[in-house]
mmCIF entry with sequence, helices, sheets and N, C-alpha, C, O atoms, coordinates in Angstrom:
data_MODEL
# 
_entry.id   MODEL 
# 
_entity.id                         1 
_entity.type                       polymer 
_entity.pdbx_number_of_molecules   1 
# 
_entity_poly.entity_id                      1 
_entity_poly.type                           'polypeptide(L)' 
_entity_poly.nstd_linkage                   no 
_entity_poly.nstd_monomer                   no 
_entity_poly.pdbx_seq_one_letter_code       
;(UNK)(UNK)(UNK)(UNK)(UNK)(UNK)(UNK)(UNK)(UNK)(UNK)(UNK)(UNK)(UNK)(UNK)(UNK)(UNK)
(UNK)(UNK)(UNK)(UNK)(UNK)(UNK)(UNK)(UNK)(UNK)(UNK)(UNK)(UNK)(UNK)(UNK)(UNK)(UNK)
(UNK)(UNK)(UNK)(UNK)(UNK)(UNK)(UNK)(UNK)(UNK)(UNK)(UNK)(UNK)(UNK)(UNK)(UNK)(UNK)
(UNK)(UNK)(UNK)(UNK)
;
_entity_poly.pdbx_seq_one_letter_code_can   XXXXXXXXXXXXXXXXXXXXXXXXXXXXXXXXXXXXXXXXXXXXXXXXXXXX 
_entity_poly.pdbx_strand_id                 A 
# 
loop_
_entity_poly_seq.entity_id 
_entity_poly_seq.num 
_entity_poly_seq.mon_id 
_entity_poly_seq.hetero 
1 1  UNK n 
1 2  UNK n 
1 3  UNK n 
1 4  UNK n 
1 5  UNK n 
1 6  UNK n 
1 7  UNK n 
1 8  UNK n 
1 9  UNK n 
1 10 UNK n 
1 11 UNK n 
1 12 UNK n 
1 13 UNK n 
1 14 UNK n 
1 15 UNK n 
1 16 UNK n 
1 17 UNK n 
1 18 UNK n 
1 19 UNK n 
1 20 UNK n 
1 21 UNK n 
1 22 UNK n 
1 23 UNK n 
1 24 UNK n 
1 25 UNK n 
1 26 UNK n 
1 27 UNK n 
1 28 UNK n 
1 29 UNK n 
1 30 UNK n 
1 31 UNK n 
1 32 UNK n 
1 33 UNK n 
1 34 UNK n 
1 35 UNK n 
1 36 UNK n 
1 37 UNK n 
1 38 UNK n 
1 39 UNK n 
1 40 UNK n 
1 41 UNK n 
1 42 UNK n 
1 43 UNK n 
1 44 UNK n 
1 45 UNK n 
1 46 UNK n 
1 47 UNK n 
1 48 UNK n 
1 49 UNK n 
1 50 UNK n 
1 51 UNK n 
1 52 UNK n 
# 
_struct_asym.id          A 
_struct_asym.entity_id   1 
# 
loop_
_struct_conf.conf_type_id 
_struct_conf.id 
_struct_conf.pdbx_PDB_helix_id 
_struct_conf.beg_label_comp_id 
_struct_conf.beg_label_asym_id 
_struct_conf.beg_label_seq_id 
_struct_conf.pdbx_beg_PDB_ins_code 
_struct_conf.end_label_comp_id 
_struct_conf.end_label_asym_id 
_struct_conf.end_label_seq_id 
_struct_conf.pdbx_end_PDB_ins_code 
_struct_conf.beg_auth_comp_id 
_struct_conf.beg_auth_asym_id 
_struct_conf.beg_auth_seq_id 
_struct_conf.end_auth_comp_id 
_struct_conf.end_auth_asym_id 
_struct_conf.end_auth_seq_id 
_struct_conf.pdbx_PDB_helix_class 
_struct_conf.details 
_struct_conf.pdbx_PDB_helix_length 
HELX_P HELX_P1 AA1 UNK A 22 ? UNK A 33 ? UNK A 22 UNK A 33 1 ? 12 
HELX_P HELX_P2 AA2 UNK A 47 ? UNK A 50 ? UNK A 47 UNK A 50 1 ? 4  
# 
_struct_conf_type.id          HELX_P 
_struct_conf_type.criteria    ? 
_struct_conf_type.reference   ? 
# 
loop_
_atom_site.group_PDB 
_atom_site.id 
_atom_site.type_symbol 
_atom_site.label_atom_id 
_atom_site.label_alt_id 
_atom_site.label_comp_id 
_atom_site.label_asym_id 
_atom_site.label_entity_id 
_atom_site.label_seq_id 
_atom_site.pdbx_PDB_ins_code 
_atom_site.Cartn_x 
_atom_site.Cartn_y 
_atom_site.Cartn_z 
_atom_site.occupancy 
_atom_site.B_iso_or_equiv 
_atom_site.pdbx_formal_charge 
_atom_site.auth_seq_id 
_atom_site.auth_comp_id 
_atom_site.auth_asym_id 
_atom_site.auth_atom_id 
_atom_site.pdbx_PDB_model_num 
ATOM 1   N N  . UNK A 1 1  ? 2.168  -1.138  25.379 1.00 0.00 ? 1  UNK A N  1 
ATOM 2   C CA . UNK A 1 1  ? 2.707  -1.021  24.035 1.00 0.00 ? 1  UNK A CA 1 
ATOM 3   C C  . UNK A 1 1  ? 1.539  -0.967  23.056 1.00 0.00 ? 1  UNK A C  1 
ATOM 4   O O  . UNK A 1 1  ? 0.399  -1.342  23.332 1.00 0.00 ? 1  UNK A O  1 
ATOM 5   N N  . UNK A 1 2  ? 1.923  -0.478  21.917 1.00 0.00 ? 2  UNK A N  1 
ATOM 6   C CA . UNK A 1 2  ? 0.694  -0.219  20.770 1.00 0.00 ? 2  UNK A CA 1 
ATOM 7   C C  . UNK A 1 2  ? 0.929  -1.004  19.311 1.00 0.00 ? 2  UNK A C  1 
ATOM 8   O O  . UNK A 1 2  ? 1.784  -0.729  18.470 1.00 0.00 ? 2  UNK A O  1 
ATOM 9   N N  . UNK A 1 3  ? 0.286  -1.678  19.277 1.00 0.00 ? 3  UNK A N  1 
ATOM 10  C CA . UNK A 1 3  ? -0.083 -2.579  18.079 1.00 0.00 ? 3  UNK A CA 1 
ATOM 11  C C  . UNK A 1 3  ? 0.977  -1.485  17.168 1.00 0.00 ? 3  UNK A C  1 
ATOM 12  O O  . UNK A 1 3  ? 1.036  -0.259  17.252 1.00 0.00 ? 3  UNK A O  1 
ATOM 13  N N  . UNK A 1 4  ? 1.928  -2.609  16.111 1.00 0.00 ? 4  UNK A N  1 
ATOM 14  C CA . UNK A 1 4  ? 2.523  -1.261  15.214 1.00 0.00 ? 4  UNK A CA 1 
ATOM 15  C C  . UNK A 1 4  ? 1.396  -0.999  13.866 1.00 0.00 ? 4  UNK A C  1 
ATOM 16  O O  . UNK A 1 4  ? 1.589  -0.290  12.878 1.00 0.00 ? 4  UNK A O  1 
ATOM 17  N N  . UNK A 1 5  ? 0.560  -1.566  14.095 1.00 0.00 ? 5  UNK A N  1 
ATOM 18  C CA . UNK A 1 5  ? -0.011 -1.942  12.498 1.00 0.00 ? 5  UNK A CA 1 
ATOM 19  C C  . UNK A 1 5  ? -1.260 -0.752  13.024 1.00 0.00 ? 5  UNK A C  1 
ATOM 20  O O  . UNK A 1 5  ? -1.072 0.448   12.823 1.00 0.00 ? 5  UNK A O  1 
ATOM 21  N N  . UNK A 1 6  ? -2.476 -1.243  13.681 1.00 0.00 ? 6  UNK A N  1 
ATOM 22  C CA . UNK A 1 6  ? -2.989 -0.011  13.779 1.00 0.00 ? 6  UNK A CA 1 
ATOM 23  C C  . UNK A 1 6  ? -3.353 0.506   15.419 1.00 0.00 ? 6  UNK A C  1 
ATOM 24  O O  . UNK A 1 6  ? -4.483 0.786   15.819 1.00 0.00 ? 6  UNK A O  1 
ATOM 25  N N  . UNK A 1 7  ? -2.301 0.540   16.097 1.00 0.00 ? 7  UNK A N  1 
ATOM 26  C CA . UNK A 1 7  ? -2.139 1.246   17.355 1.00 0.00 ? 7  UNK A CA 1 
ATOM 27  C C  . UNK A 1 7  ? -3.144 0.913   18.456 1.00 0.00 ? 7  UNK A C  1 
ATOM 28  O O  . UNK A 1 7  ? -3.413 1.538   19.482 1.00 0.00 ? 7  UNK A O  1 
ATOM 29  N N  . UNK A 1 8  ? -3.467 0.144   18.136 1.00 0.00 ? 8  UNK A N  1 
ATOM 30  C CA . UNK A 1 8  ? -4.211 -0.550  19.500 1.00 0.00 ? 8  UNK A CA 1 
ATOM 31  C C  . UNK A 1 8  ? -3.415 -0.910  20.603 1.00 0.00 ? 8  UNK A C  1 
ATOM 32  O O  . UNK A 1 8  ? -2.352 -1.515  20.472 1.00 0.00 ? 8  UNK A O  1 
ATOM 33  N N  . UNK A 1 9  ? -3.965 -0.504  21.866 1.00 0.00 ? 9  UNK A N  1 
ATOM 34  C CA . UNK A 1 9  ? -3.079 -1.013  22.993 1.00 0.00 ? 9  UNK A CA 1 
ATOM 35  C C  . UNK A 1 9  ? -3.336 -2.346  23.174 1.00 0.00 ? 9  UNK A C  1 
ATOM 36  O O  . UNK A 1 9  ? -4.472 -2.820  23.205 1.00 0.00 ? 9  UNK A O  1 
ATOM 37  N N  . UNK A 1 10 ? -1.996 -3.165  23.334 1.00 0.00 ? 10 UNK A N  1 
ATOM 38  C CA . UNK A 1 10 ? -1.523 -4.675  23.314 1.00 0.00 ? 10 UNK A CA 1 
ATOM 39  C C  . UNK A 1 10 ? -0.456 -4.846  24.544 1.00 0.00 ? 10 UNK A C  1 
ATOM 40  O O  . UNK A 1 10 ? 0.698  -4.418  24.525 1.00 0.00 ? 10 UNK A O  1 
ATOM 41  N N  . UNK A 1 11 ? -1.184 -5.684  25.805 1.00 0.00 ? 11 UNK A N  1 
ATOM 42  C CA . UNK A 1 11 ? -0.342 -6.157  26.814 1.00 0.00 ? 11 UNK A CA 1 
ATOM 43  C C  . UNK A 1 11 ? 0.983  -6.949  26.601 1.00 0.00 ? 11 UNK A C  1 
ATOM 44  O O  . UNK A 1 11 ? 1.049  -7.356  25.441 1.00 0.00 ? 11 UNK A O  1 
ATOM 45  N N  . UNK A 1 12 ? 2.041  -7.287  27.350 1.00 0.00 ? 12 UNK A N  1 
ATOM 46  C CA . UNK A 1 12 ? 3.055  -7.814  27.351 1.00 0.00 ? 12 UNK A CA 1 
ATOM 47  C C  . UNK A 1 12 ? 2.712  -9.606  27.039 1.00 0.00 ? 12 UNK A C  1 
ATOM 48  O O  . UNK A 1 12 ? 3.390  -10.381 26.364 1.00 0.00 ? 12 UNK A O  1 
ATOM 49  N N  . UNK A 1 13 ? 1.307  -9.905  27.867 1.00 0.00 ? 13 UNK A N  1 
ATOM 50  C CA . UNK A 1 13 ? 1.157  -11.344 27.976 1.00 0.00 ? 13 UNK A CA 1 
ATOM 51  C C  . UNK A 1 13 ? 0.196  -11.688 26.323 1.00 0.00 ? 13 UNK A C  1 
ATOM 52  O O  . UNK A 1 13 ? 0.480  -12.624 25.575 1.00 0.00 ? 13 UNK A O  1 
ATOM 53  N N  . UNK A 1 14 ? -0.201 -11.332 26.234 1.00 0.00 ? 14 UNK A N  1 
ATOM 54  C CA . UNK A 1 14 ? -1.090 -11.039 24.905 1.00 0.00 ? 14 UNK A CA 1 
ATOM 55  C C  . UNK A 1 14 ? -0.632 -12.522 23.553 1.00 0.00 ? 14 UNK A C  1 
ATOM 56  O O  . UNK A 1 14 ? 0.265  -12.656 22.721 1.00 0.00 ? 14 UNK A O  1 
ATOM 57  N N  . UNK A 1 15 ? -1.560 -13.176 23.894 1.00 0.00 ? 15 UNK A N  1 
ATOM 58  C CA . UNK A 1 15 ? -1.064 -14.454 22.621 1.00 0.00 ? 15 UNK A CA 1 
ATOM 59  C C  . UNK A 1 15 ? -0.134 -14.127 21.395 1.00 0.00 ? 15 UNK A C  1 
ATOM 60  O O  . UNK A 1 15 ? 0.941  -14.683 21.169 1.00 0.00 ? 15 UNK A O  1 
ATOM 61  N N  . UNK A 1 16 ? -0.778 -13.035 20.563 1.00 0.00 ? 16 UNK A N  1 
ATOM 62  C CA . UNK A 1 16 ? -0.490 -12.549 19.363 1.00 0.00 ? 16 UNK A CA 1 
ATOM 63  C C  . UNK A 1 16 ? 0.321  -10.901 19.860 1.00 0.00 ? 16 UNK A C  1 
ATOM 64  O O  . UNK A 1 16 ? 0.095  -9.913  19.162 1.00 0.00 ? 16 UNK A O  1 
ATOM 65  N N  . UNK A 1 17 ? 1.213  -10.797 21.069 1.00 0.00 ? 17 UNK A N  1 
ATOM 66  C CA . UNK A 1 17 ? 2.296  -9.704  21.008 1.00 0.00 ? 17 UNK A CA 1 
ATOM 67  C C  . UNK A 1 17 ? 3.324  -10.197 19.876 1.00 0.00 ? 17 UNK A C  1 
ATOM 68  O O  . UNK A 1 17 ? 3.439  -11.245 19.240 1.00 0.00 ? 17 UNK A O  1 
ATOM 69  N N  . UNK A 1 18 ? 4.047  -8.929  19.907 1.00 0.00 ? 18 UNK A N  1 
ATOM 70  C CA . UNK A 1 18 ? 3.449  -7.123  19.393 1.00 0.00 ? 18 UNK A CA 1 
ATOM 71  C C  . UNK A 1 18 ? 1.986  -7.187  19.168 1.00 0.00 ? 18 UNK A C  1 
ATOM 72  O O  . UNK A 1 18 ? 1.391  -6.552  20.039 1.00 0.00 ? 18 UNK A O  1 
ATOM 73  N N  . UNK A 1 19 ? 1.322  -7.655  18.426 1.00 0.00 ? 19 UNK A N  1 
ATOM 74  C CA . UNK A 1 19 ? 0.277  -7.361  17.381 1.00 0.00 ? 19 UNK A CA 1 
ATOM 75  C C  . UNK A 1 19 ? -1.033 -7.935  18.285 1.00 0.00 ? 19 UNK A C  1 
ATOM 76  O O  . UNK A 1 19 ? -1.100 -9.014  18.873 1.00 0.00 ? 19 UNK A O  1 
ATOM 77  N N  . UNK A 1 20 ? -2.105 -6.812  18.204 1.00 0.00 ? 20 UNK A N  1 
ATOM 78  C CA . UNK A 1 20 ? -3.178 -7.338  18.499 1.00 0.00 ? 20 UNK A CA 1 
ATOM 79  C C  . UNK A 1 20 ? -4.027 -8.277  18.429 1.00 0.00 ? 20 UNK A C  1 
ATOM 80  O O  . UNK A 1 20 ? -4.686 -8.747  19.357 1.00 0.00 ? 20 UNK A O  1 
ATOM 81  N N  . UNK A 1 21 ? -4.035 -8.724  16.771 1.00 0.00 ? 21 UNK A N  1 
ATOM 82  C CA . UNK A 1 21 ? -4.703 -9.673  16.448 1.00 0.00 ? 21 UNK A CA 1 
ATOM 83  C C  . UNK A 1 21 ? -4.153 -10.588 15.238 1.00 0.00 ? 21 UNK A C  1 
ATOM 84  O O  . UNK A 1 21 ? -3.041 -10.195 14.884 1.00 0.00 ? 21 UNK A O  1 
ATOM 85  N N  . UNK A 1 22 ? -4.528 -11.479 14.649 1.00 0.00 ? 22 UNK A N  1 
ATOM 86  C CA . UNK A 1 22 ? -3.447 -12.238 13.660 1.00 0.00 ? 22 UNK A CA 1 
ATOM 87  C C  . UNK A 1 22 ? -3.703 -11.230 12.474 1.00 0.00 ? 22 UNK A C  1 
ATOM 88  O O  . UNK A 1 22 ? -2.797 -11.151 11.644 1.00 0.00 ? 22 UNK A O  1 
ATOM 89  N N  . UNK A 1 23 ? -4.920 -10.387 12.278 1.00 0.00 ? 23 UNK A N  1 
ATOM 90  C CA . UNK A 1 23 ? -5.424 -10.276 10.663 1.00 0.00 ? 23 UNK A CA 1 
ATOM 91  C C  . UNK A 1 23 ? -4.155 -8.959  11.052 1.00 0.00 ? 23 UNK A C  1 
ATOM 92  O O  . UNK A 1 23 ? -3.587 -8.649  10.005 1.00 0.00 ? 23 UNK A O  1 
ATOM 93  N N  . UNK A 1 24 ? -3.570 -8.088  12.383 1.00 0.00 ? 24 UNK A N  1 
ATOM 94  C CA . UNK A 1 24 ? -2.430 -7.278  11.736 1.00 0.00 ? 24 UNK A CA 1 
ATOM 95  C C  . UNK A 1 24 ? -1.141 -7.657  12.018 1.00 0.00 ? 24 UNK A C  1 
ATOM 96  O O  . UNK A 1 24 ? -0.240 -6.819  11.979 1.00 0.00 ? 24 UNK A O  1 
ATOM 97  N N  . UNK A 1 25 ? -0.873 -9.109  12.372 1.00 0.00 ? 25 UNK A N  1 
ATOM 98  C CA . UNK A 1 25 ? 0.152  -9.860  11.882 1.00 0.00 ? 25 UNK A CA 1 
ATOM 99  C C  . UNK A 1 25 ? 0.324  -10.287 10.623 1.00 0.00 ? 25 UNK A C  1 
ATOM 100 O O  . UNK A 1 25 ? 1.376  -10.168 9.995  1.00 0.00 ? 25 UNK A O  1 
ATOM 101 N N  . UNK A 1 26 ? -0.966 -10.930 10.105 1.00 0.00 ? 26 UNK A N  1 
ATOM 102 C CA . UNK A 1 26 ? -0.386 -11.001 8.701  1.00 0.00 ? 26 UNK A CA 1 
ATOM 103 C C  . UNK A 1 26 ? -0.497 -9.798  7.748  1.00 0.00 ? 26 UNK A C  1 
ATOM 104 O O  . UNK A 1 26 ? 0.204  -9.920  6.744  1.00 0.00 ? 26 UNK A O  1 
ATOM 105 N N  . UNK A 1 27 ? -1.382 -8.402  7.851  1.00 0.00 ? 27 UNK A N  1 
ATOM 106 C CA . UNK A 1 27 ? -0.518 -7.517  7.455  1.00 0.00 ? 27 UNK A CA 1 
ATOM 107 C C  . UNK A 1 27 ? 0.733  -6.795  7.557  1.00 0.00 ? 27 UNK A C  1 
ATOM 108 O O  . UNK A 1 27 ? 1.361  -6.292  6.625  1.00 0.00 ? 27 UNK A O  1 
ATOM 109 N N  . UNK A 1 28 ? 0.997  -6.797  8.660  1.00 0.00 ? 28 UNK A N  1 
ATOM 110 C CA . UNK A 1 28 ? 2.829  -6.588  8.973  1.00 0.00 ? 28 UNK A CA 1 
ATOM 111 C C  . UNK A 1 28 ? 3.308  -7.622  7.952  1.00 0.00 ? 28 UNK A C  1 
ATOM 112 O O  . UNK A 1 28 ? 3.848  -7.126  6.963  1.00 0.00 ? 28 UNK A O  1 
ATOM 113 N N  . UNK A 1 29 ? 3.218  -9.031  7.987  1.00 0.00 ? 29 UNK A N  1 
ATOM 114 C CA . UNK A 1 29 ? 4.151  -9.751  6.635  1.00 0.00 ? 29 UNK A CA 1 
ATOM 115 C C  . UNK A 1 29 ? 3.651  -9.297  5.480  1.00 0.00 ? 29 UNK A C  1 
ATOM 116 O O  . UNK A 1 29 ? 4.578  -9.000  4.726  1.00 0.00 ? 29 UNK A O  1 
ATOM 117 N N  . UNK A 1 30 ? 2.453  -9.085  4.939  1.00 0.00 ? 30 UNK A N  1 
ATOM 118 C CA . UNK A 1 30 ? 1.802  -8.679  3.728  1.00 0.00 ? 30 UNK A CA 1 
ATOM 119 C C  . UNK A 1 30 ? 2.988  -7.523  3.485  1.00 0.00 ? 30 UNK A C  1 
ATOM 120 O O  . UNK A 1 30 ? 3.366  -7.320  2.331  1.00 0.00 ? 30 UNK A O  1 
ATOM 121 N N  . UNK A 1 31 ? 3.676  -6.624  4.813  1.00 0.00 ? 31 UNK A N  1 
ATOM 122 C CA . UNK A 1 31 ? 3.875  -5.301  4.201  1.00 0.00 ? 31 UNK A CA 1 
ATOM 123 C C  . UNK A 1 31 ? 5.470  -5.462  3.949  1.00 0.00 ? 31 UNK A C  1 
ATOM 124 O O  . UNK A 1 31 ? 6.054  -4.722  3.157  1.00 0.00 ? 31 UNK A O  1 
ATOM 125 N N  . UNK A 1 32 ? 6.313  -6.757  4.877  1.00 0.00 ? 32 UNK A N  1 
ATOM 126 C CA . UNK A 1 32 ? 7.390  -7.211  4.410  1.00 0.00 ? 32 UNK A CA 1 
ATOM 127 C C  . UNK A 1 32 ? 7.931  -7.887  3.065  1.00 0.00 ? 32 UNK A C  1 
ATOM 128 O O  . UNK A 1 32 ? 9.013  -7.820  2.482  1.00 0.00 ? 32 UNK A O  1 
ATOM 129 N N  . UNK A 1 33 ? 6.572  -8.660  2.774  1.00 0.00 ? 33 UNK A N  1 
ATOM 130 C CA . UNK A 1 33 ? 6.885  -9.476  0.992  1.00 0.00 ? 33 UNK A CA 1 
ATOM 131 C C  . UNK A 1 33 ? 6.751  -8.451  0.392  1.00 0.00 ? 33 UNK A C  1 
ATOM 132 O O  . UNK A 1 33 ? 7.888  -8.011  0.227  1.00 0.00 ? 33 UNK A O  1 
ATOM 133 N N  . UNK A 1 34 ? 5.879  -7.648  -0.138 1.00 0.00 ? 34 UNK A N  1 
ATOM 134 C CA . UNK A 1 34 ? 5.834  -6.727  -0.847 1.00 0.00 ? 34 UNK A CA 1 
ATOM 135 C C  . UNK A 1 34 ? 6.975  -5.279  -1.050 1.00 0.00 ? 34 UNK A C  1 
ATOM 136 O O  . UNK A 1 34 ? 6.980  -4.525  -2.023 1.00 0.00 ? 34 UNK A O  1 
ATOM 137 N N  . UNK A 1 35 ? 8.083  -5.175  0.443  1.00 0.00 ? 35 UNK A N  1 
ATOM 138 C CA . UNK A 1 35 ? 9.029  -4.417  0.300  1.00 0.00 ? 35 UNK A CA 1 
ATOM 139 C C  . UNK A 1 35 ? 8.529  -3.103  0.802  1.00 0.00 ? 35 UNK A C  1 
ATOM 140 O O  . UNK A 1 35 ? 8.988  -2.105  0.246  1.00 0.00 ? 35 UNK A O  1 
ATOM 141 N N  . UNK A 1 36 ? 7.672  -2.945  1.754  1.00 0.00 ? 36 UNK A N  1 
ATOM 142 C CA . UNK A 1 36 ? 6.793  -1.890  1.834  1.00 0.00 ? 36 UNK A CA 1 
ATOM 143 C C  . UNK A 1 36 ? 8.276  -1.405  2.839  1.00 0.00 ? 36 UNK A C  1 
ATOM 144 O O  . UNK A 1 36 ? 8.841  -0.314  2.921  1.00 0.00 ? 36 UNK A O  1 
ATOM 145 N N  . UNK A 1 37 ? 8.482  -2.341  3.312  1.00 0.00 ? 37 UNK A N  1 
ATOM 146 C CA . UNK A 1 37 ? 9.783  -2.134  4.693  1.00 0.00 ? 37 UNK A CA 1 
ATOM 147 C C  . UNK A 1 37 ? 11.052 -2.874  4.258  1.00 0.00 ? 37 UNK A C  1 
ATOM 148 O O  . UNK A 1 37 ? 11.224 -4.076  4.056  1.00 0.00 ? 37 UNK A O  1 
ATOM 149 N N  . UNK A 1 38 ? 11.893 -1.841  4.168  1.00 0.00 ? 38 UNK A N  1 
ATOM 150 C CA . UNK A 1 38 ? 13.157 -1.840  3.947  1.00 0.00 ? 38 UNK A CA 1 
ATOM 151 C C  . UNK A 1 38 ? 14.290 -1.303  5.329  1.00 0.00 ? 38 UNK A C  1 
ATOM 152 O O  . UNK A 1 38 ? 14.391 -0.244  5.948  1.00 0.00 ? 38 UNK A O  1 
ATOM 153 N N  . UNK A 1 39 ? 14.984 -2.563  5.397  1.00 0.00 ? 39 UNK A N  1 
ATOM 154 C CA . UNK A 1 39 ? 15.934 -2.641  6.043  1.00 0.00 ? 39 UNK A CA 1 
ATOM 155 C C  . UNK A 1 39 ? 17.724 -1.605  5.355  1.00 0.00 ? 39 UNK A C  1 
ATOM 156 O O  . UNK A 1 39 ? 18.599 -2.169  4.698  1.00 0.00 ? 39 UNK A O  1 
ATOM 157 N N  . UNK A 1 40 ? 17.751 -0.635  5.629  1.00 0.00 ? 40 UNK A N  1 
ATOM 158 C CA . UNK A 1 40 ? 19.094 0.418   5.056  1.00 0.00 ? 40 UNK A CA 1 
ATOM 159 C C  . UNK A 1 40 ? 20.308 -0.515  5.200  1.00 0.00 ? 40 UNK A C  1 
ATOM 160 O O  . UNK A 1 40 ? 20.536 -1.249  6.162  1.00 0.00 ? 40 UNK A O  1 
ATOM 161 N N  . UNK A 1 41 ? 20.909 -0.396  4.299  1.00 0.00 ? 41 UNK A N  1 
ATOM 162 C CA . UNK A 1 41 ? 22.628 -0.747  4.435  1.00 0.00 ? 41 UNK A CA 1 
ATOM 163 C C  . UNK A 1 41 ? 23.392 0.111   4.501  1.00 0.00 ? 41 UNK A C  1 
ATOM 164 O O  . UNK A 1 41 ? 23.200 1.324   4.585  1.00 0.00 ? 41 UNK A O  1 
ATOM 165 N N  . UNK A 1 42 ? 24.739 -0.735  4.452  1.00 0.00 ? 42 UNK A N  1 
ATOM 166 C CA . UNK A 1 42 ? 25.825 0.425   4.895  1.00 0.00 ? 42 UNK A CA 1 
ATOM 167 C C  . UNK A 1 42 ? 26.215 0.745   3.310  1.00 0.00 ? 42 UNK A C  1 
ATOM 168 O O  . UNK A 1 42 ? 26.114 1.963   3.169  1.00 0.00 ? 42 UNK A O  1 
ATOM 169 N N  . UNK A 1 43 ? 26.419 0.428   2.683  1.00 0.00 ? 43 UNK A N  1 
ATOM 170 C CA . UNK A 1 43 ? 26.994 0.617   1.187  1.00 0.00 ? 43 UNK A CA 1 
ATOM 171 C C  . UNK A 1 43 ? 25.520 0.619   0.276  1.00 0.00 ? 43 UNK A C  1 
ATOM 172 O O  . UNK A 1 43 ? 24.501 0.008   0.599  1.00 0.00 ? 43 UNK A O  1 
ATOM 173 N N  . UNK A 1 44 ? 25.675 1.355   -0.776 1.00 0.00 ? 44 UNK A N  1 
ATOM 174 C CA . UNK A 1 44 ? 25.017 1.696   -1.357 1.00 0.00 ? 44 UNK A CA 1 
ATOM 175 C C  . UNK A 1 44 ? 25.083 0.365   -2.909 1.00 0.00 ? 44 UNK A C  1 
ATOM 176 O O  . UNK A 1 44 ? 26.100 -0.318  -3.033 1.00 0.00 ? 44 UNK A O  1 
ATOM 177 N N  . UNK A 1 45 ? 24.115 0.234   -3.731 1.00 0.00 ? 45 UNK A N  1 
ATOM 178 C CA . UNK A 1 45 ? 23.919 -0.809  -4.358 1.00 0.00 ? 45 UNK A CA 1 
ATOM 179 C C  . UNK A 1 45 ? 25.343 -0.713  -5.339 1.00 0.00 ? 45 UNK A C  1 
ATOM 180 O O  . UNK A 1 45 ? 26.266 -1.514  -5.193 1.00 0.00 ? 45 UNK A O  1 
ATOM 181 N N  . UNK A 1 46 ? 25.359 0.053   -6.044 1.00 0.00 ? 46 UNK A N  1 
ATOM 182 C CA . UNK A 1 46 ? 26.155 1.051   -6.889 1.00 0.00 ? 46 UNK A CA 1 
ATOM 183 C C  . UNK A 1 46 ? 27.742 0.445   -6.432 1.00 0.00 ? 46 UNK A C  1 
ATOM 184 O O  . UNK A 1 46 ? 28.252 -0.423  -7.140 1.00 0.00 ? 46 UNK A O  1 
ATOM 185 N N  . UNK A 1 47 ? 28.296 0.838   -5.503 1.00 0.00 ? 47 UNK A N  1 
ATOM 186 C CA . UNK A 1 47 ? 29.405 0.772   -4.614 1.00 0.00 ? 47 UNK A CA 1 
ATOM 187 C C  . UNK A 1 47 ? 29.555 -0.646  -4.557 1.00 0.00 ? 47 UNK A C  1 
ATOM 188 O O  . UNK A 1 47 ? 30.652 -1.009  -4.984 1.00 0.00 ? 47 UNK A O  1 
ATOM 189 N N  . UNK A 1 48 ? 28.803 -1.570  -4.166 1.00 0.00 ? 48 UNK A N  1 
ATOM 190 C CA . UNK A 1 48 ? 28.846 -2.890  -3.970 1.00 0.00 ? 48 UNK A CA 1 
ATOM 191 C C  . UNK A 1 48 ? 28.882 -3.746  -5.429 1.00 0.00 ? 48 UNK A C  1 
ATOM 192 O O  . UNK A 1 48 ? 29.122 -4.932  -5.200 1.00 0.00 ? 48 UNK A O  1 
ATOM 193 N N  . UNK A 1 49 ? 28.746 -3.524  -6.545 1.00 0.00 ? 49 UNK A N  1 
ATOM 194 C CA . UNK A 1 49 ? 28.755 -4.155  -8.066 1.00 0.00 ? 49 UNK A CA 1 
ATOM 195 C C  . UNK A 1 49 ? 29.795 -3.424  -8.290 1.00 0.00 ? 49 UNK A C  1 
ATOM 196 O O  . UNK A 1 49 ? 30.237 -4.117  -9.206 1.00 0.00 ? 49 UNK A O  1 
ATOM 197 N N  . UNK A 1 50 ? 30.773 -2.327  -8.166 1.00 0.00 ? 50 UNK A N  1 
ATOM 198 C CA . UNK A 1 50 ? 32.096 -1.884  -8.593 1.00 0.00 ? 50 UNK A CA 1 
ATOM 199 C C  . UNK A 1 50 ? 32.834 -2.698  -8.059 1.00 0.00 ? 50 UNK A C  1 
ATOM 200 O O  . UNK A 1 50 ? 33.621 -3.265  -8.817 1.00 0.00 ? 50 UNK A O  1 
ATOM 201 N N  . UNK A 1 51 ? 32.873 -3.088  -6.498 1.00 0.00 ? 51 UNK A N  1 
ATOM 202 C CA . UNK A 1 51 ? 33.622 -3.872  -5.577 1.00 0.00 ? 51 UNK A CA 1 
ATOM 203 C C  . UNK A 1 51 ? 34.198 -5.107  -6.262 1.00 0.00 ? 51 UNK A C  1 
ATOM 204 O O  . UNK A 1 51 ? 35.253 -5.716  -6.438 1.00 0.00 ? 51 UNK A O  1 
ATOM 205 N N  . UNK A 1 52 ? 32.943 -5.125  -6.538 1.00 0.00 ? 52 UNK A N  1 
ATOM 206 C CA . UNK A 1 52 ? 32.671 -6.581  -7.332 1.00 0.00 ? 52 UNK A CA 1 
ATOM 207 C C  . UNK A 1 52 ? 33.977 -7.480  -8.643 1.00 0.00 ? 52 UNK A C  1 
ATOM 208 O O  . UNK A 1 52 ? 33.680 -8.550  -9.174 1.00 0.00 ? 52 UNK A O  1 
# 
């Protein structure tokens, strides 16, 4: 498997799997607080405050 952050190959047994090393673990979270990665919904924002 390959590091998702910058594609380094990373074994199954590997301390810090997924991630190669901690400094691109804590950029993977760096890139979650900031909203870099967004999770899609089923309803749109719009749709969900009419519901409302």
């Amino acid at each position: 498997m390959k590091c998702p952050i910058c594609k380094k190959e990373v074994s199954l047994g590997d301390p810090e799997f997924p991630f190669c090393s901690d400094r691109c673990r804590v950029v993977d979270l760096g890139n979650w607080a900031t909203e870099k990665y967004v999770i899609p919904s089923a309803e749109k924002p719009s749709e969900a405050e009419d519901d409302s």
